[in-house]
Backbone atoms as SQL, in Angstrom:
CREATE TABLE atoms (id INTEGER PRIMARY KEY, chain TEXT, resi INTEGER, resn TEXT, atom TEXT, x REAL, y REAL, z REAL);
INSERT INTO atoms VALUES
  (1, 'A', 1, 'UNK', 'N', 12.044, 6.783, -1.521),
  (2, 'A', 1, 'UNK', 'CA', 11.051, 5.730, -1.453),
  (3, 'A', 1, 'UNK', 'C', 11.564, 4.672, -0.495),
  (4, 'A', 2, 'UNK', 'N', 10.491, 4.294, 0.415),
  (5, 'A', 2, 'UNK', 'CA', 11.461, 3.564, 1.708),
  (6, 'A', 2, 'UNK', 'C', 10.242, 1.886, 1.084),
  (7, 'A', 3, 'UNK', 'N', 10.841, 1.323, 1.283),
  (8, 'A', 3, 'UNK', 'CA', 10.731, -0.452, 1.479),
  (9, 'A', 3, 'UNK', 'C', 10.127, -0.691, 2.760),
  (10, 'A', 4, 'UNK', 'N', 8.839, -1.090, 2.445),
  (11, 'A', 4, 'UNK', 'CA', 7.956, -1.447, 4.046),
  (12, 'A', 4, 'UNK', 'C', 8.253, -3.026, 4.145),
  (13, 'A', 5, 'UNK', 'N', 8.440, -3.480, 5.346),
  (14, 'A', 5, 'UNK', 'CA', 8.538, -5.603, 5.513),
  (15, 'A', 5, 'UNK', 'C', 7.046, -5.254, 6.661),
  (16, 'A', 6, 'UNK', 'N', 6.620, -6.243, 5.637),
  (17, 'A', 6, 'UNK', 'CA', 5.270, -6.397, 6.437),
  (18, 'A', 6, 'UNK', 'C', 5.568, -7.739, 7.801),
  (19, 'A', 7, 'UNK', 'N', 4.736, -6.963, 8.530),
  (20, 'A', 7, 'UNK', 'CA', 4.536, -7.483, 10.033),
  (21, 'A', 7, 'UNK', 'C', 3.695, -8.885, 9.783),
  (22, 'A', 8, 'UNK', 'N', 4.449, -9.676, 10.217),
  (23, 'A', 8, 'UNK', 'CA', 3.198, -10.932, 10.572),
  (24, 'A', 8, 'UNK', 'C', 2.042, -10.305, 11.779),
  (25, 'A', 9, 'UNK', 'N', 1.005, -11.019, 10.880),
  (26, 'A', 9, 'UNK', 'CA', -0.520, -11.085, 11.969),
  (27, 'A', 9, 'UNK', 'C', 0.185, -12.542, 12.982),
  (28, 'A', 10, 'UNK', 'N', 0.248, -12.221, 14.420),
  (29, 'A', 10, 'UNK', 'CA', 0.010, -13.961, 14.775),
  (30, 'A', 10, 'UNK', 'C', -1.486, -13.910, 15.429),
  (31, 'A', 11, 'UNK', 'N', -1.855, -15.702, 16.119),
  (32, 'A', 11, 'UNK', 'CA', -3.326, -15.674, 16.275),
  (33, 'A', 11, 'UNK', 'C', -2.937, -14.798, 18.189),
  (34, 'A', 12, 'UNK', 'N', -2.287, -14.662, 18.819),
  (35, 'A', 12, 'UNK', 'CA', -1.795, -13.880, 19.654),
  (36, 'A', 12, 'UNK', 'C', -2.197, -12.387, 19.072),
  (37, 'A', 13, 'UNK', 'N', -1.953, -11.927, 18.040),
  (38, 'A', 13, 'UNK', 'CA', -2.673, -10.382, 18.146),
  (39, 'A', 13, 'UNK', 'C', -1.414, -9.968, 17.606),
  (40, 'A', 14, 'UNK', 'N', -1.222, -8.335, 16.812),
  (41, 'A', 14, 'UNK', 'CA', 0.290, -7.877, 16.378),
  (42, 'A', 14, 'UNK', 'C', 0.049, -6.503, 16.830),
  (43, 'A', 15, 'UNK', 'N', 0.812, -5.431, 17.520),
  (44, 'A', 15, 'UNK', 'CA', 0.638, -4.565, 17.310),
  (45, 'A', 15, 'UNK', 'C', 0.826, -3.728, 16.320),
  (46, 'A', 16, 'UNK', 'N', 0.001, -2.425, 16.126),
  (47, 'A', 16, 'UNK', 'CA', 0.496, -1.915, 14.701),
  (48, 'A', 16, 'UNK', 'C', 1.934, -1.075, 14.428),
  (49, 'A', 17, 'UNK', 'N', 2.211, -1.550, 13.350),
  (50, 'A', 17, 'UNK', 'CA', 3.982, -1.063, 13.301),
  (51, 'A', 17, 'UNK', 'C', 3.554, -0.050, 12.041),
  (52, 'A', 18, 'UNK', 'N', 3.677, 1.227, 12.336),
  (53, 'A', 18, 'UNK', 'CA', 3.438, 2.030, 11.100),
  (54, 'A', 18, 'UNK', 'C', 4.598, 2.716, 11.168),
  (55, 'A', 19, 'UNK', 'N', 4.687, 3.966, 10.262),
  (56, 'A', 19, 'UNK', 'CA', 6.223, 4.997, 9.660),
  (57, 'A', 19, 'UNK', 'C', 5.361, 5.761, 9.314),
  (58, 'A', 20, 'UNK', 'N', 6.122, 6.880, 8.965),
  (59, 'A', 20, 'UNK', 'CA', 5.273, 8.105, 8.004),
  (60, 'A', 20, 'UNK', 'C', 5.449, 7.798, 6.723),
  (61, 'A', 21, 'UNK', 'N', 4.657, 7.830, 5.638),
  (62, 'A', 21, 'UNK', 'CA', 4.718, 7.946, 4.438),
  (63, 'A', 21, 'UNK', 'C', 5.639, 8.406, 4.131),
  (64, 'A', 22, 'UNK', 'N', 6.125, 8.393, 2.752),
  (65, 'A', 22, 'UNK', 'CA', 7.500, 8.895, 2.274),
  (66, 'A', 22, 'UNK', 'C', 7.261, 9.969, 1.341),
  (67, 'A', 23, 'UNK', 'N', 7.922, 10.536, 1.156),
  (68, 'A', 23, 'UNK', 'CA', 7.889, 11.623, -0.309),
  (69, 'A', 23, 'UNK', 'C', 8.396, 10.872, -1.218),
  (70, 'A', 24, 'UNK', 'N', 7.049, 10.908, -2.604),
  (71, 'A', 24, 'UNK', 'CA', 8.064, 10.088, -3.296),
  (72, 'A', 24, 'UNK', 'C', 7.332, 8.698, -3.471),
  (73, 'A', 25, 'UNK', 'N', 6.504, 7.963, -2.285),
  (74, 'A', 25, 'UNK', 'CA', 6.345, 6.402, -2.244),
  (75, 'A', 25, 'UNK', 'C', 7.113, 5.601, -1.660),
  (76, 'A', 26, 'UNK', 'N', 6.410, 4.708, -1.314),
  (77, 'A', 26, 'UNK', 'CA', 6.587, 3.233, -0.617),
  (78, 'A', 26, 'UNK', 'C', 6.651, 2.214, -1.774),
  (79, 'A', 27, 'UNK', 'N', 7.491, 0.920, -1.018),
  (80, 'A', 27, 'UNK', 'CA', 7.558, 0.234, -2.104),
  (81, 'A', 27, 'UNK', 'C', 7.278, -1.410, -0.476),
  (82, 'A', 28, 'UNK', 'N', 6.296, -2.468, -1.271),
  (83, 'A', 28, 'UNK', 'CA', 6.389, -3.471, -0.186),
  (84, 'A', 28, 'UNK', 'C', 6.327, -4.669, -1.140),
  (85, 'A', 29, 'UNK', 'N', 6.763, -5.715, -0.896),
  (86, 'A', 29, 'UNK', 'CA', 6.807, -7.303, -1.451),
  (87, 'A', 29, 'UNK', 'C', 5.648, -7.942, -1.307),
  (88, 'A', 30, 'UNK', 'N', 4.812, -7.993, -2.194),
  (89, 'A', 30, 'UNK', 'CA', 3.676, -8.569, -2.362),
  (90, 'A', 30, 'UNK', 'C', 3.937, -9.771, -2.111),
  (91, 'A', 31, 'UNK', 'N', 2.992, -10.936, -1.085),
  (92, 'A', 31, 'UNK', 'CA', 3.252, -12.569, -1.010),
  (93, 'A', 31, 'UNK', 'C', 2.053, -12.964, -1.417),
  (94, 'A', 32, 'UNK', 'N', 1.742, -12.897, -2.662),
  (95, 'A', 32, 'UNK', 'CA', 0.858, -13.832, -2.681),
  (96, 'A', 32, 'UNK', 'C', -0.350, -13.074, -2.913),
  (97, 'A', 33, 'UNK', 'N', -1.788, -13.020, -2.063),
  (98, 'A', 33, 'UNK', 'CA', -2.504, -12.136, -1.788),
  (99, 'A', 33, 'UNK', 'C', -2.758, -12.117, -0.236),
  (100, 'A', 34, 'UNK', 'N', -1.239, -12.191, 0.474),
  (101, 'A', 34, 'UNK', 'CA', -1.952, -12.141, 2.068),
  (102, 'A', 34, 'UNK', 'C', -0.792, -11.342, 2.420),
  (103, 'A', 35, 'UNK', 'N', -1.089, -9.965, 1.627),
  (104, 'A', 35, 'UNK', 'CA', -0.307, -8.548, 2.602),
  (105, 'A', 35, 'UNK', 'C', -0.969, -7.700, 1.879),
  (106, 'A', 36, 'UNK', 'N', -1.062, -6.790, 3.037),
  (107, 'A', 36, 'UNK', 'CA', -2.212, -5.438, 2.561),
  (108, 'A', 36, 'UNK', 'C', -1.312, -4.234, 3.457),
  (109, 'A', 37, 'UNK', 'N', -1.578, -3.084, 3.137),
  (110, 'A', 37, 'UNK', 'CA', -1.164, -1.719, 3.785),
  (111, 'A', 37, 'UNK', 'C', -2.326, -1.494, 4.644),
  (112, 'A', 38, 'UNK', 'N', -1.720, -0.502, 5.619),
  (113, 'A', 38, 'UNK', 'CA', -3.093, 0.053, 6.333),
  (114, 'A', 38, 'UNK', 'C', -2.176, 1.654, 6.572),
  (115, 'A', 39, 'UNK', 'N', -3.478, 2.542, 5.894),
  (116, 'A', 39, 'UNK', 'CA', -2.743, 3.781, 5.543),
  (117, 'A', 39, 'UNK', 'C', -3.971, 4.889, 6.203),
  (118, 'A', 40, 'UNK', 'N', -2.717, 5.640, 7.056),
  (119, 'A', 40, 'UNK', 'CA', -4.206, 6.755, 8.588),
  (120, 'A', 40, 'UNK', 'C', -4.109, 7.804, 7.222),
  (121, 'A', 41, 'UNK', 'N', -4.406, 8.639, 7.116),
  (122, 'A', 41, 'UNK', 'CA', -4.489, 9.987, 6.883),
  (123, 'A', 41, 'UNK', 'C', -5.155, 10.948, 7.978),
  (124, 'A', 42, 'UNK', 'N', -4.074, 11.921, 8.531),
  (125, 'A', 42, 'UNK', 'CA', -3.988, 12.329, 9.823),
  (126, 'A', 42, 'UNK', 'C', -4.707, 13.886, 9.632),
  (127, 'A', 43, 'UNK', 'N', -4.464, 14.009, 8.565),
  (128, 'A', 43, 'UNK', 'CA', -4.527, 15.377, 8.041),
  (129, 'A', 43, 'UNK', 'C', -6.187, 15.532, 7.777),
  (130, 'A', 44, 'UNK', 'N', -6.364, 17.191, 7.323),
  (131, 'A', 44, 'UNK', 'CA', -7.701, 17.547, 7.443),
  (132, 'A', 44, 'UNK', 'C', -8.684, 17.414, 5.744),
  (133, 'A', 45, 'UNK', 'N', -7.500, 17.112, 4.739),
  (134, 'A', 45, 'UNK', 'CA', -8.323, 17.022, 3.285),
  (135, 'A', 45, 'UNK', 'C', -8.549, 15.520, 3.212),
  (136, 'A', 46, 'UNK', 'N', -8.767, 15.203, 2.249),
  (137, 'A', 46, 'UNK', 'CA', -8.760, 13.727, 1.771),
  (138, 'A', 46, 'UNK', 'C', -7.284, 13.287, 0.802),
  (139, 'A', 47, 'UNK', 'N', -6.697, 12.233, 0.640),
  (140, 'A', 47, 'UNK', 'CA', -5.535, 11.672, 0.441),
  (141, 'A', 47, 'UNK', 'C', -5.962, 11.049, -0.775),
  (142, 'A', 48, 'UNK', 'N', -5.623, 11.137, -2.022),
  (143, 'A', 48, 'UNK', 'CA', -5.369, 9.989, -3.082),
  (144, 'A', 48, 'UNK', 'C', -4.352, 9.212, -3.242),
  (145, 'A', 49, 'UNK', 'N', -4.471, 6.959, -3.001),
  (146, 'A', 49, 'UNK', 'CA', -3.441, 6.665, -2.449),
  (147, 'A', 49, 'UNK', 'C', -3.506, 5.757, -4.234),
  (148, 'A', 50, 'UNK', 'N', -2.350, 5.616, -4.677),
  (149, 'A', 50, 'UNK', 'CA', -2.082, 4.975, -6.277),
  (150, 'A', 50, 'UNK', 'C', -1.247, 3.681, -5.918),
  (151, 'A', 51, 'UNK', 'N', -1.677, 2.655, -6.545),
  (152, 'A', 51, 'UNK', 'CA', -1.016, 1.501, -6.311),
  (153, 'A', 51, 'UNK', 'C', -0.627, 1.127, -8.104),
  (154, 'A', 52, 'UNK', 'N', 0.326, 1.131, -8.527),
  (155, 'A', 52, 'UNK', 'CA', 0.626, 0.722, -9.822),
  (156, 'A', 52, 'UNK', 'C', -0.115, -0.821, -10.349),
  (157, 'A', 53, 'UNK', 'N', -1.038, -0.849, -11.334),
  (158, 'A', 53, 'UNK', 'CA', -0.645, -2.453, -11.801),
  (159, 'A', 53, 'UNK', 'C', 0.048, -2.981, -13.244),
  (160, 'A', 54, 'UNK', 'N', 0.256, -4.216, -12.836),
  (161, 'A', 54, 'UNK', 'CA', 1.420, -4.221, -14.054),
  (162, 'A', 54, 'UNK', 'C', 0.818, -5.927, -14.804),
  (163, 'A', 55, 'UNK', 'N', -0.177, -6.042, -14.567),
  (164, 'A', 55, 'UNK', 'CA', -1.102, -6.970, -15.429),
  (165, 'A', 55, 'UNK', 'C', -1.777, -7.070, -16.499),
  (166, 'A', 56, 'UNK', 'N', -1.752, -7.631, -17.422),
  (167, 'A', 56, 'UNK', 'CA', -3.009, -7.409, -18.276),
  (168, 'A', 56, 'UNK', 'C', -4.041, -8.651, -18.695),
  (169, 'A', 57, 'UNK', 'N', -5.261, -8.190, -19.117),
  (170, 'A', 57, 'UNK', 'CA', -6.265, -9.267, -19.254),
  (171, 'A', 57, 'UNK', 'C', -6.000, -9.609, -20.990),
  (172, 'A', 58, 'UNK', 'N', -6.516, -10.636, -21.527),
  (173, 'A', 58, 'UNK', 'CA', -6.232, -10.542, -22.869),
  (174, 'A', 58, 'UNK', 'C', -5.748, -9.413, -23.905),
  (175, 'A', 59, 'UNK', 'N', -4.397, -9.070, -23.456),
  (176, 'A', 59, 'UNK', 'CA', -3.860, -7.566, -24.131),
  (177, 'A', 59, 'UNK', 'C', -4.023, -6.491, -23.259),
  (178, 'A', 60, 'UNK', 'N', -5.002, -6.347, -22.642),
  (179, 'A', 60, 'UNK', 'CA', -5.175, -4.790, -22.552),
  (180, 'A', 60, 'UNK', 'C', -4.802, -4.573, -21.235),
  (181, 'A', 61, 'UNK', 'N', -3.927, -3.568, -20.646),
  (182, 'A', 61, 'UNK', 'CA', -3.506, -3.713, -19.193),
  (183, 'A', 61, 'UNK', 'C', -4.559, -3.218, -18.391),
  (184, 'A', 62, 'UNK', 'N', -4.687, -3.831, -17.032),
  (185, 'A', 62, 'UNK', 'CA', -4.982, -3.461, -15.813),
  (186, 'A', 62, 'UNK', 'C', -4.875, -1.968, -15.530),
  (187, 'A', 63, 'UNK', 'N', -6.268, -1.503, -15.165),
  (188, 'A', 63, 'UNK', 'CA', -5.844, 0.015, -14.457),
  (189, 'A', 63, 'UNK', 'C', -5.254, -0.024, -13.219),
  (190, 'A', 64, 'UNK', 'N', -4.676, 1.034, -13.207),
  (191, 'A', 64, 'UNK', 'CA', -3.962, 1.273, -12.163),
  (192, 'A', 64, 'UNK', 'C', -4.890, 1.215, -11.040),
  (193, 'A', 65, 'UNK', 'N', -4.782, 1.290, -9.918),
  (194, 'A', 65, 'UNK', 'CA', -5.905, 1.803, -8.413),
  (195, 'A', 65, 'UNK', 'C', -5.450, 2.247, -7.852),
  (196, 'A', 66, 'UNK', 'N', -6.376, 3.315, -7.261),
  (197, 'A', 66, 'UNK', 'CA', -6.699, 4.853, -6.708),
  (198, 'A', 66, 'UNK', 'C', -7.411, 4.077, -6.014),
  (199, 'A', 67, 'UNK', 'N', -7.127, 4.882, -4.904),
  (200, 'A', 67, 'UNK', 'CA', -8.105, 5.262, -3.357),
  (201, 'A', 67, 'UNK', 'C', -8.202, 6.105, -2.521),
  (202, 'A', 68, 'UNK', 'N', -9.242, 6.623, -2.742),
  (203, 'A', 68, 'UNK', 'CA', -9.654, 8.254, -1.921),
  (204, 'A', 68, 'UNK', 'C', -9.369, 7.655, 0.007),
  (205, 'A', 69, 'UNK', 'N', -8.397, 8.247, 0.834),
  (206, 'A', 69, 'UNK', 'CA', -8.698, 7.909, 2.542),
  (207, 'A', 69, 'UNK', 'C', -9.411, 9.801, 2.718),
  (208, 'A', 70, 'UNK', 'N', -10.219, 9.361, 3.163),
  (209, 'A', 70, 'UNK', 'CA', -10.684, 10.272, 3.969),
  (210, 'A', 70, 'UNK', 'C', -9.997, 11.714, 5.098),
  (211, 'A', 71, 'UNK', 'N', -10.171, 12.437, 5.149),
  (212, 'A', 71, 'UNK', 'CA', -9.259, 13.117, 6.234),
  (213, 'A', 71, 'UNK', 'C', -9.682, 12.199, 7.702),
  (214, 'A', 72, 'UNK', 'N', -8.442, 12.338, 8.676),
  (215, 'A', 72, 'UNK', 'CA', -8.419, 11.366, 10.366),
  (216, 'A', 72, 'UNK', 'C', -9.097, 9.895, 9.447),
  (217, 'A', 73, 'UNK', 'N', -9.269, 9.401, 8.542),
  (218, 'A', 73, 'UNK', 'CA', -9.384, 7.951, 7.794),
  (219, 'A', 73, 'UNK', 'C', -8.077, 6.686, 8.014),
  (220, 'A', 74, 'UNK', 'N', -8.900, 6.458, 8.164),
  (221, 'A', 74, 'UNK', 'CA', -8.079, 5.101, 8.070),
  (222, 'A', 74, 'UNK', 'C', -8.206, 3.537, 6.753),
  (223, 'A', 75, 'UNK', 'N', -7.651, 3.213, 6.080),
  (224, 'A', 75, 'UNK', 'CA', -7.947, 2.098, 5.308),
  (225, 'A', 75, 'UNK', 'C', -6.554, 1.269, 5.076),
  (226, 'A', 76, 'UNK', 'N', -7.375, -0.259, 4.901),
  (227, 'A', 76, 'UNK', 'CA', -6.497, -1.247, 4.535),
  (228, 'A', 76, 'UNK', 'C', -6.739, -1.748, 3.382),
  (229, 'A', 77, 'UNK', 'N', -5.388, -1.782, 2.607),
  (230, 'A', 77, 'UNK', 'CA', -5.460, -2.048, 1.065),
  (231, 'A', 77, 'UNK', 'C', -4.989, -3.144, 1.011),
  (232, 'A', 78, 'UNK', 'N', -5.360, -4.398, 0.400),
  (233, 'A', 78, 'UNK', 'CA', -4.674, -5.557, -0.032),
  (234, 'A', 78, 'UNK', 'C', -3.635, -5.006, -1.241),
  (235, 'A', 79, 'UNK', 'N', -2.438, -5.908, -1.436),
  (236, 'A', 79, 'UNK', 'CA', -1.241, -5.636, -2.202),
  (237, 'A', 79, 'UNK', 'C', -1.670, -7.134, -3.162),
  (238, 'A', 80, 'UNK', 'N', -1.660, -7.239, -4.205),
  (239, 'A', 80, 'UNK', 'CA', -1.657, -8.551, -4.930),
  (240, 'A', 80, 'UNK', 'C', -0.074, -8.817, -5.871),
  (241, 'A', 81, 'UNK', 'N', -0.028, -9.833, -5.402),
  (242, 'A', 81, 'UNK', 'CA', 1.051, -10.360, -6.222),
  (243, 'A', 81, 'UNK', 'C', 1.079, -10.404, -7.582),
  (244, 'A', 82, 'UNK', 'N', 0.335, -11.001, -8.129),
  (245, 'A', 82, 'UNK', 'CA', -0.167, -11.160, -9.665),
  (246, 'A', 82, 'UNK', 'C', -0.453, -10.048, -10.098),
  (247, 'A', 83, 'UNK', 'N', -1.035, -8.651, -9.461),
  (248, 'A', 83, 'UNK', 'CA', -1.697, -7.233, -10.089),
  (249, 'A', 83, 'UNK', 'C', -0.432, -6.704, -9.980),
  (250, 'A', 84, 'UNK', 'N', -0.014, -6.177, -8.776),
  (251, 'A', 84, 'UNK', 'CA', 0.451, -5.734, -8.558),
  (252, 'A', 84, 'UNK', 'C', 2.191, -5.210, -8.533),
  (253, 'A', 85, 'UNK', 'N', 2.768, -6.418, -8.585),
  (254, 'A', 85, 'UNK', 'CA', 4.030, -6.545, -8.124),
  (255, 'A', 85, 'UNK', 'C', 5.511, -5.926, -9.594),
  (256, 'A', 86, 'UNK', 'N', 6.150, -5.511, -9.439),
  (257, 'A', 86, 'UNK', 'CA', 6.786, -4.795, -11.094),
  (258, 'A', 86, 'UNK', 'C', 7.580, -5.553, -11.414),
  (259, 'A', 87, 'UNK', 'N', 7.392, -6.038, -12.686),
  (260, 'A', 87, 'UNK', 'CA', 7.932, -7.136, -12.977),
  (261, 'A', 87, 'UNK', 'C', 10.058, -6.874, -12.933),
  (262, 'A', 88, 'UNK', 'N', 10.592, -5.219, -13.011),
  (263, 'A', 88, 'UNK', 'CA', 11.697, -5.080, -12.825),
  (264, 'A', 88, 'UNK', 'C', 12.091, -5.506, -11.310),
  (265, 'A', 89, 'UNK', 'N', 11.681, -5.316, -10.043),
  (266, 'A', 89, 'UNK', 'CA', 11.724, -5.655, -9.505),
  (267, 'A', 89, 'UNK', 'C', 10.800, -6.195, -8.000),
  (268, 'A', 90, 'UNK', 'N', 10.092, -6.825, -8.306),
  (269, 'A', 90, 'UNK', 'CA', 9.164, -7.563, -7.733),
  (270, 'A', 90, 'UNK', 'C', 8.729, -7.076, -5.959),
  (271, 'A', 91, 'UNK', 'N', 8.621, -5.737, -5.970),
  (272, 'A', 91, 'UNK', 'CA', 7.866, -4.877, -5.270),
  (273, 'A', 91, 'UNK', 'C', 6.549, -4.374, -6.175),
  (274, 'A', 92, 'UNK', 'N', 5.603, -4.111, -5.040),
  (275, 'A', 92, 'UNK', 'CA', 4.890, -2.910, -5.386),
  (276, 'A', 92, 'UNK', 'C', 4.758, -1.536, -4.773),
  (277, 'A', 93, 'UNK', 'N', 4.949, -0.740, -5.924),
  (278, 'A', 93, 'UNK', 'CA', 4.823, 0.393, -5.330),
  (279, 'A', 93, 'UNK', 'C', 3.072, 1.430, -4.886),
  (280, 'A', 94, 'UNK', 'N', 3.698, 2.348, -4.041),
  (281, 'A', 94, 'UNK', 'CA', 2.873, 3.470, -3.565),
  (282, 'A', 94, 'UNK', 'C', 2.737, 4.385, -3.534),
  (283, 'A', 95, 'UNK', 'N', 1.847, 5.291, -3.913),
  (284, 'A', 95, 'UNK', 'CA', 2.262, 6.736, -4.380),
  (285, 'A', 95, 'UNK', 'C', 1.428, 7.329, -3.264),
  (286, 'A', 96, 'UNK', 'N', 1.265, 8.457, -2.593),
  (287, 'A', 96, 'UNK', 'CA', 0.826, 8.934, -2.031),
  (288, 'A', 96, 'UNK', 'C', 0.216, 10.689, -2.525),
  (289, 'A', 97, 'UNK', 'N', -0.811, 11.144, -2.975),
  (290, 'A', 97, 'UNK', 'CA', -1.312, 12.374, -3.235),
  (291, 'A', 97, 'UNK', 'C', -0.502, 13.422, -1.628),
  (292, 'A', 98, 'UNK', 'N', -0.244, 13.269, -1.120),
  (293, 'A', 98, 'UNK', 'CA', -0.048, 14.130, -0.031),
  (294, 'A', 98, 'UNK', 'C', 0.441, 13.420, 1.237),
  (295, 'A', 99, 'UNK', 'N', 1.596, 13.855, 2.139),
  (296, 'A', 99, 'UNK', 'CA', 1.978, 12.503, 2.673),
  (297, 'A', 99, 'UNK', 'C', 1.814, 13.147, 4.382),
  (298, 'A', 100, 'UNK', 'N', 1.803, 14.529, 4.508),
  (299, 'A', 100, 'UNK', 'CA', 1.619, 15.275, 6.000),
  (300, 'A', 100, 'UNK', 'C', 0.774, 14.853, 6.997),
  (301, 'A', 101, 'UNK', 'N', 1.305, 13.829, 7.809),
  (302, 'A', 101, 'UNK', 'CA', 0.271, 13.596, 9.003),
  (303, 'A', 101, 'UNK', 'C', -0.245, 12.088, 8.318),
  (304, 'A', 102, 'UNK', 'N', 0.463, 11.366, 7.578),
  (305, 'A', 102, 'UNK', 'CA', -0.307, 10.433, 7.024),
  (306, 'A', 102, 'UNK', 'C', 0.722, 9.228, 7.000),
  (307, 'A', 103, 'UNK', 'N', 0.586, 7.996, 7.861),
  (308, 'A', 103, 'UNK', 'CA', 1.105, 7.296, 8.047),
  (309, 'A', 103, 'UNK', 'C', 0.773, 5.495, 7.258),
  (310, 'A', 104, 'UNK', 'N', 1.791, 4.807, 7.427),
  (311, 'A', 104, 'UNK', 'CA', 1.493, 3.589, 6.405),
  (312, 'A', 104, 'UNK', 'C', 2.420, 2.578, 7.255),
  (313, 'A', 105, 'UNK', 'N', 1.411, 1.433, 7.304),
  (314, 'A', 105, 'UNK', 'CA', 2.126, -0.018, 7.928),
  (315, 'A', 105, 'UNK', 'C', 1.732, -1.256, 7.068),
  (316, 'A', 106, 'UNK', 'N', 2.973, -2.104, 6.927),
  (317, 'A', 106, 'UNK', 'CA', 2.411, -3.004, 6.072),
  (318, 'A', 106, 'UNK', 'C', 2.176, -4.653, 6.748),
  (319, 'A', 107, 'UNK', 'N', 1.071, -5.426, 6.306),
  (320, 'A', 107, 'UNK', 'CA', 0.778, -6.426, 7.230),
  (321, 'A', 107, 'UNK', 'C', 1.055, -7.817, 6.122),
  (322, 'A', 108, 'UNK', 'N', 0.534, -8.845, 7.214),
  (323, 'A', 108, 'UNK', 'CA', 0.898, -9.917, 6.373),
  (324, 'A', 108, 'UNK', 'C', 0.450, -11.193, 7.174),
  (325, 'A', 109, 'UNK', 'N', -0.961, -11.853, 6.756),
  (326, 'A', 109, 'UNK', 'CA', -1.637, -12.668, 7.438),
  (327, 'A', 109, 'UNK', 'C', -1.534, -14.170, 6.441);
């Protein structure tokens, strides 16, 4: 599981800094609610991408979130601090259904 540092957005423009997905999951430092992933799926099926949450509303925890990318898809996921982040150590993680041809960059505006 590799540790993504999200890229500052500047008002200059950022280029995109992506890696290949990992076997296994990503793990990135939620700030707040201003960092999100942006995850291609290169490949020809569709990708299920799992973001753990570790919140709960009066008792009852937060579901987890799932997100179908498309095959050649592209999507950007916001990371939340408060949903998201594990309280052992204050990443959140990423699971990836399938990781071949499927790349992940993490941002931060």
């Amino acid at each position: 599981m590799a540790t993504l540092t999200p890229t500052s957005i500047s008002a200059a423009g950022t280029l995109n800094s992506t890696s290949n997905a990992a076997v296994g999951g990503d793990k990135v430092r939620p700030i707040g609610d201003r960092v999100f992933v942006e995850i291609t799926n290169g490949g020809g099926s569709s990708i299920t991408v799992t973001i753990p949450s570790y919140a709960s509303v009066r008792g009852q925890a937060a579901a987890d979130r799932t997100v179908t990318i498309a095959a050649s898809a592209t999507k950007k996921i916001p990371i939340y601090a408060d949903l998201n982040a594990s309280p052992a150590d204050g990443l959140a993680s990423i699971t990836y259904s399938g990781v071949t041809t499927v790349t992940v960059g993490a941002y931060r505006v």
